[in-house]
Wavefront OBJ file of the C-alpha trace (Angstrom):
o trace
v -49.448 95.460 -128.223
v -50.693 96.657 -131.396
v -53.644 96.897 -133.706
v -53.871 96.461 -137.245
v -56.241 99.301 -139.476
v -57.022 98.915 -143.252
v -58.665 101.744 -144.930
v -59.437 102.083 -148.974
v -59.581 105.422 -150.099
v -62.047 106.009 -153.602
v -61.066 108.405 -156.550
v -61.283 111.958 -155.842
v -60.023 112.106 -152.244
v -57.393 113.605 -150.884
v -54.393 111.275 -149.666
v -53.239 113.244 -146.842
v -56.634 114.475 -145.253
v -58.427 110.912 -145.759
v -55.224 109.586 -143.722
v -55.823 112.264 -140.611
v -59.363 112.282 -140.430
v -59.484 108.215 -140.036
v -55.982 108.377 -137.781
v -58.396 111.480 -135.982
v -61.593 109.124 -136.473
v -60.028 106.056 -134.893
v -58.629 108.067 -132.220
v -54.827 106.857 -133.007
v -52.452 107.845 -130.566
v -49.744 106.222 -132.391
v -49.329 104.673 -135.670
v -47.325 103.728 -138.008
v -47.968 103.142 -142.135
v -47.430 99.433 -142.992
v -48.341 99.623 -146.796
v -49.623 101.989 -148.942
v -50.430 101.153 -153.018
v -52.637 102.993 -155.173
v -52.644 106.081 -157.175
v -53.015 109.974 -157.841
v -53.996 111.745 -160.440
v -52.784 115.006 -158.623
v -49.504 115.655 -156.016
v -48.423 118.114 -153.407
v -45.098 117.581 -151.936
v -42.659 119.351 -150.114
v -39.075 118.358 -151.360
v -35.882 118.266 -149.375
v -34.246 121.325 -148.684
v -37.895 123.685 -149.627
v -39.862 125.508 -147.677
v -42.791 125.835 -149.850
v -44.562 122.953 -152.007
v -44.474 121.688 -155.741
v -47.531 120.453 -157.345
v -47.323 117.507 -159.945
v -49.670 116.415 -163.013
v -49.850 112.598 -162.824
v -50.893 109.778 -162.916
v -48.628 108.545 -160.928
v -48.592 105.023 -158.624
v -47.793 105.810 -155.365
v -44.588 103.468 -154.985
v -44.126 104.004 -151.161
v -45.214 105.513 -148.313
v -44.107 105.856 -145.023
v -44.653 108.113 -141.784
v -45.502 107.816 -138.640
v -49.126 109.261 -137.621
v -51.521 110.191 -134.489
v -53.820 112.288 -133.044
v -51.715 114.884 -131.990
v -49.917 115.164 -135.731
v -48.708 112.893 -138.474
v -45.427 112.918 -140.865
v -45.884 111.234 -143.752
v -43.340 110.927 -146.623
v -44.439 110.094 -150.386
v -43.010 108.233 -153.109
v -44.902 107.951 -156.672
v -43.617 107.313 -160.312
v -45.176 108.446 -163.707
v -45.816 106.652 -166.890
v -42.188 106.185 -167.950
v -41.022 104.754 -164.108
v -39.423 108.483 -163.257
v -40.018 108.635 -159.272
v -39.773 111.821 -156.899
v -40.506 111.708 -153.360
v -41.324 114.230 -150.553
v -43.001 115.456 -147.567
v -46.565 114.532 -148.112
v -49.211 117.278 -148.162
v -53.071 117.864 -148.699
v -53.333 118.152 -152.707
v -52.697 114.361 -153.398
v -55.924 113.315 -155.474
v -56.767 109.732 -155.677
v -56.816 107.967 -158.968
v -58.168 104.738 -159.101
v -57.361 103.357 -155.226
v -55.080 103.872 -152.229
v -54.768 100.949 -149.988
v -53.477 101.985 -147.025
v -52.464 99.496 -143.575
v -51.266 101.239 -140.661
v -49.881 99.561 -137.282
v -51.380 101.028 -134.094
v -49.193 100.980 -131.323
v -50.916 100.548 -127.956
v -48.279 101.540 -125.751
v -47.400 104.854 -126.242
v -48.344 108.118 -127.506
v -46.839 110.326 -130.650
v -46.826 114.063 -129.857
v -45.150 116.795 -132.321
v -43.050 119.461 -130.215
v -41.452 122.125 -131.179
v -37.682 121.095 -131.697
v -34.768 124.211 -131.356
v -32.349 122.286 -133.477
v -34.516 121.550 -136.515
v -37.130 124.545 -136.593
v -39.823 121.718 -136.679
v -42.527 120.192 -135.003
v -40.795 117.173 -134.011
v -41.636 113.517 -132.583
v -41.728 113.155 -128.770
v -42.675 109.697 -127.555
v -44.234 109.022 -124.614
v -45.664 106.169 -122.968
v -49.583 105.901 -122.867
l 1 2 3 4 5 6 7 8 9 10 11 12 13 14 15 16 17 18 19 20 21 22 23 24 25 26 27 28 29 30 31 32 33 34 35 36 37 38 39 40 41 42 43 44 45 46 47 48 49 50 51 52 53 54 55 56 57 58 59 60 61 62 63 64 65 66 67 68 69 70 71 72 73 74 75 76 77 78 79 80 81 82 83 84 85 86 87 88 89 90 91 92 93 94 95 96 97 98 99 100 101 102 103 104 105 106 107 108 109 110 111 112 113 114 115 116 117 118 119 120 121 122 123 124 125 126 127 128 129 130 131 132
């Protein structure tokens, strides 16, 4: 089973908190983004390979988003492109500012339950799955 959620976030918010706090609102257990559209006038990413985070000066669109979310912790990766179509991608992290919109679907799964464990092999909180 699952359960569609559609939330528009205004100008001025924050990408990544407005995600968690209606994932922590809705009391998701575990979710996955659908579709995401919109854009930020501000980014905070963490790229591949970094342990800290890069800021960016947009606008950008946000070209794709994807991640898996819940209760217990989300993951969320970010792409965006600026004016000239130039696109960078990344670990999604608070600091992502809201343009104009940010139309965002995410699939609730009924059945099961996202936790984030500590894993030994990556040094990360990782996904355990367990049923609900």
């Amino acid at each position: 089973m699952s359960h569609l959620h559609t939330l528009r976030l205004l100008p001025g918010q924050d990408l990544r908190d407005e995600i968690q706090h209606f994932v922590n609102t809705q009391n998701i257990q575990a979710g996955v983004i659908l579709s995401a559209v919109g854009s930020l006038t501000h980014a905070t990413l963490r790229l591949a390979k970094h342990s800290s985070y890069s800021k960016f000066e947009g606008p950008f669109e946000i070209v794709s988003m994807t991640g898996t979310v819940s209760v217990h912790g989300s993951h969320l990766h970010l792409a965006i492109s600026d004016g000239e179509g130039k696109t960078i991608g990344g670990h999604l992290l608070s600091g992502c500012t809201i343009y104009t919109t940010a139309e965002i679907v995410i699939v609730e799964l009924e059945d099961v339950v996202y936790y984030r464990e500590p894993c030994p092999l990556s040094g990360y909180n990782e996904l355990v799955v367990k049923p609900r």
